[in-house]
N, C-alpha and C positions, 0 to 999 in steps of 0.2 A: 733649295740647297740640297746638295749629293747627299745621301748619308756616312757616316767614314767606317769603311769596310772593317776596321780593329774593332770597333764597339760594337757590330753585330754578333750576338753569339751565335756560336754554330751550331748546327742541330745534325746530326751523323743518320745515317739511314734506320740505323736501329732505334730511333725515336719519331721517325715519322708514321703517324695515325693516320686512320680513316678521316676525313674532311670534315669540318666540324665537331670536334675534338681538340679540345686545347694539349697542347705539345707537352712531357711531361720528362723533363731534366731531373737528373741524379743529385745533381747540386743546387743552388738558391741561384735567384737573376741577379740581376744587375743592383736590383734594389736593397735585396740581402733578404726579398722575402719566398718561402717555396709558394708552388703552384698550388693548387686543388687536384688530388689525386682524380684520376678516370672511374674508377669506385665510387668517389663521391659524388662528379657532375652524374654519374650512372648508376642512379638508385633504384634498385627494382621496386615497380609498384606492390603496394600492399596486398596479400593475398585477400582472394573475397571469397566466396562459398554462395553456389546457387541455392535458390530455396526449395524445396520438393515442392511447395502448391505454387507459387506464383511464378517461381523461374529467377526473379529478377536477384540481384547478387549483393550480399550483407558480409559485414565484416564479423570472424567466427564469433566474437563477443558479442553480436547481435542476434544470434541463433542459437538456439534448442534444439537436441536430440528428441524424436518422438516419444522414445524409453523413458526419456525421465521425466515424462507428465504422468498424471492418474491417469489407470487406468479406461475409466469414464469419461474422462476429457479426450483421451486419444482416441477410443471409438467412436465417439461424439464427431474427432474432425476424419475420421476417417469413414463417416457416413459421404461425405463430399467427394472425398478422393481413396477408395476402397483398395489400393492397389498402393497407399504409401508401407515400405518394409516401415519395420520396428526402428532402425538408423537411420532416419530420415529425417533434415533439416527443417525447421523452422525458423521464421522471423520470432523477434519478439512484438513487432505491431501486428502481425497473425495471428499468433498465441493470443493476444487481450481480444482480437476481435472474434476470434473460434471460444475466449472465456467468457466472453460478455453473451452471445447466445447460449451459449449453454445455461446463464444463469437464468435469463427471460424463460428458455423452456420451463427449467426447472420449478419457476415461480411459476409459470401458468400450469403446470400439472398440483402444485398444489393449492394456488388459490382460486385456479378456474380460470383469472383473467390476471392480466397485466398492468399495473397503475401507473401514474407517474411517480410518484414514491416508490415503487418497485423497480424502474427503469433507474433513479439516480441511484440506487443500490447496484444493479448491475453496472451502472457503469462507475463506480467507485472500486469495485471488484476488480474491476477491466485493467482499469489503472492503477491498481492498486496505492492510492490514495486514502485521507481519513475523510470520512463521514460526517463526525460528530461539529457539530456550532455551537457557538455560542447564542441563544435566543435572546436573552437580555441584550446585547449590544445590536444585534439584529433592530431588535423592537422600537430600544430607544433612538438608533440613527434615524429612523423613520419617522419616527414622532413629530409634529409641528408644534406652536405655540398654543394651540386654544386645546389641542391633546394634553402638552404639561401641566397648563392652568388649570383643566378640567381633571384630572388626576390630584392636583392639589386641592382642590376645593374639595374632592370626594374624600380625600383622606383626612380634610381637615373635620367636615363634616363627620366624618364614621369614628373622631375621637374621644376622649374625656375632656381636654381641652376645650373643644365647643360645647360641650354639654354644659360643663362649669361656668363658661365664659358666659353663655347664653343664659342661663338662670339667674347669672347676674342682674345681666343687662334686662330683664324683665322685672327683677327685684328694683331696679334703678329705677327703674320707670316707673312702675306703679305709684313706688313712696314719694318721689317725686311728684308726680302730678297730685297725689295725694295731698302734701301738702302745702303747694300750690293753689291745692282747691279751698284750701280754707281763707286763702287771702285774693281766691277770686282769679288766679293769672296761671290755671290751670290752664295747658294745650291741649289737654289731653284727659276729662274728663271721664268718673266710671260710666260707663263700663266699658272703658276704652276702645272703646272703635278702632282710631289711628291703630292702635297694637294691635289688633285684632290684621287688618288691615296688611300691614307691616309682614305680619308672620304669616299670612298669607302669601302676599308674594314672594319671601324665603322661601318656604315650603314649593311654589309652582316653578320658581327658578331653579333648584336646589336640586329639584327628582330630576330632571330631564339631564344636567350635571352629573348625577351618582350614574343614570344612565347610560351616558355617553362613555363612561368609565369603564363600566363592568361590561360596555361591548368591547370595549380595548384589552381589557380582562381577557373576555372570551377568547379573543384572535389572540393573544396572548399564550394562551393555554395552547389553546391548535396548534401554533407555532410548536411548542413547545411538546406537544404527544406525538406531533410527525418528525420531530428529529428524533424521541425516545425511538420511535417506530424504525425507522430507518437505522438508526445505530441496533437496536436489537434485531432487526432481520439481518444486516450486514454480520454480526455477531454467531448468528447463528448458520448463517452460512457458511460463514470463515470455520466454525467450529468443526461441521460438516466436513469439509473438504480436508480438516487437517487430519479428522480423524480416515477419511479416506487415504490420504498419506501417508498416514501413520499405517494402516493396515497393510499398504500397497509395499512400502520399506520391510516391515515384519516380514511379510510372504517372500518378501526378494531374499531379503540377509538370512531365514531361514534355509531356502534351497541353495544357496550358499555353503550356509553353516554344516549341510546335510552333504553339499561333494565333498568339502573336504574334510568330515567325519569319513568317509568311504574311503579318499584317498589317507588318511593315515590308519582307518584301518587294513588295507591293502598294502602301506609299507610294513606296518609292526604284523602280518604275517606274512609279506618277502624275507622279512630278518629273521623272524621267528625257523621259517624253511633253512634259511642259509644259515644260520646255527648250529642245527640238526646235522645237517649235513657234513659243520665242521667237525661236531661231535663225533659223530660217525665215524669218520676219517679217522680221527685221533684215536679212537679206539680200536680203529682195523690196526694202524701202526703203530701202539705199545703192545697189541697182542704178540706174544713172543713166539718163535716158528719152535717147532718141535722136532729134532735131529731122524734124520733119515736110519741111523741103526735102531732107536729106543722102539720103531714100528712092529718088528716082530717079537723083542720081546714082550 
């Protein structure tokens, strides 16, 4: 079916575009609704910024000026690449991996060597991420059944509770068999053997238990002096660097503070000069002439 020549809207020469580009009318279509401006189908891509060491191109919020690292750090990457100016781009996954060796060196110049405890310190640094764990929840996920059971026995064992309980149950027994033996239907005659016996295998069951404890103790402890360890070297590191920051900002805002101490003492004696000068002036032109006859007399 033809289409009918009335319903097509016109399009006048002053609206025809480049080819693939939608046609863009002063007024709404047929529908009652407007088009998408040519601006909008024609968005310019987001600016990127090369990186000085690798090339490849970051959006500006992904990059660091060289300037505003520490000192020590930007020499550090600029052991690599000796020819970056002062303005020069970085990534922020460069920056963590130019920070994460610098910290490795760092620890090896003062511990001699490199640990693996010293490594997840650098690279928590890198990433600047926290450190710190929790070692109890660590310990206890780990745990199986005959670790619980045996943690419980040792504790039960190392209480007052067993003490008391236990003194009982020896006071039970003895008087019991005791008088028992007088009507002959003693089990457990003196000098009690079976007890004897009995507390014997407590005893050989009992250590090997408080044993298996105090090695879970141990590893316990370890756990627990290598996250101390790791948080305090991360600590002191951080501390380190802030205080390099801190010096690096001082010496900056100082030579700062110092041009423009210069520059306002160089304005307050441009004014001071141009002052004088008014003065001056003003004083040449209230000086009053003195008449041409009063000369000779």
């Amino acid at each position: 079916m033809a289409a009918d020549p009335d319903k097509v809207p016109a399009v006048n020469d002053e609206t025809m575009i480049e080819p693939g580009v939608p046609v863009i009318d002063s007024g709404e279509t047929s529908a009652g609704s407007a088009l998408p401006s040519v601006e909008a189908v024609r968005r310019p891509p987001s600016k990127r910024i090369a990186s000085s060491i690798s090339g490849k191109r970051y959006r500006k919020r992904d990059l660091v000026r060289l300037d505003a690292l520490r000192p020590t750090l930007s020499d550090f990457i600029r052991r690599d690449f000796p020819d970056l100016p002062h303005t020069a781009m970085i990534s922020l996954s460069e920056l963590a991996r130019y920070r994460m060796r610098y910290t490795e060196e760092l620890l090896k110049q003062e511990h001699g060597e490199f640990t693996e405890l010293d490594r997840q310190v650098a690279e928590s640094i890198a990433r600047q991420d926290t450190i710190a764990e929790n070692t109890e929840e660590e310990f206890a996920e780990n745990r199986t059944l005959g670790d619980r059971l045996a943690d419980s026995i040792a504790r039960f064992g190392g209480s007052w509770a067993f003490l008391i309980s236990f003194g009982v149950f020896l006071a039970a027994w003895m008087v019991l068999n005791l008088v028992l033996g007088e009507a002959g239907r003693a089990f457990d005659t003196y000098p009690f053997i079976l007890l004897n016996l009995l507390l014997s295998c407590i005893a050989a069951v009992q250590a090997p238990v408080i044993m298996m404890s105090q090695r879970r103790q141990e590893a316990k402890d370890r756990l627990r002096a290598n996250n101390d360890y790791r948080v305090n070297l991360k600590a002191e590191l951080e501390i380190r660097h802030l205080h390099e920051k801190l010096d690096y900002l001082v010496s900056k805002q100082w030579q700062r503070l110092a041009e423009i101490q210069q520059i306002q003492i160089e304005m307050m004696n441009d004014v001071s000069h141009a002052s004088r000068k008014r003065r001056t002036a003003a004083r040449a032109h209230r000086k009053p002439e003195r008449p041409s006859g009063q000369i000779g007399s």
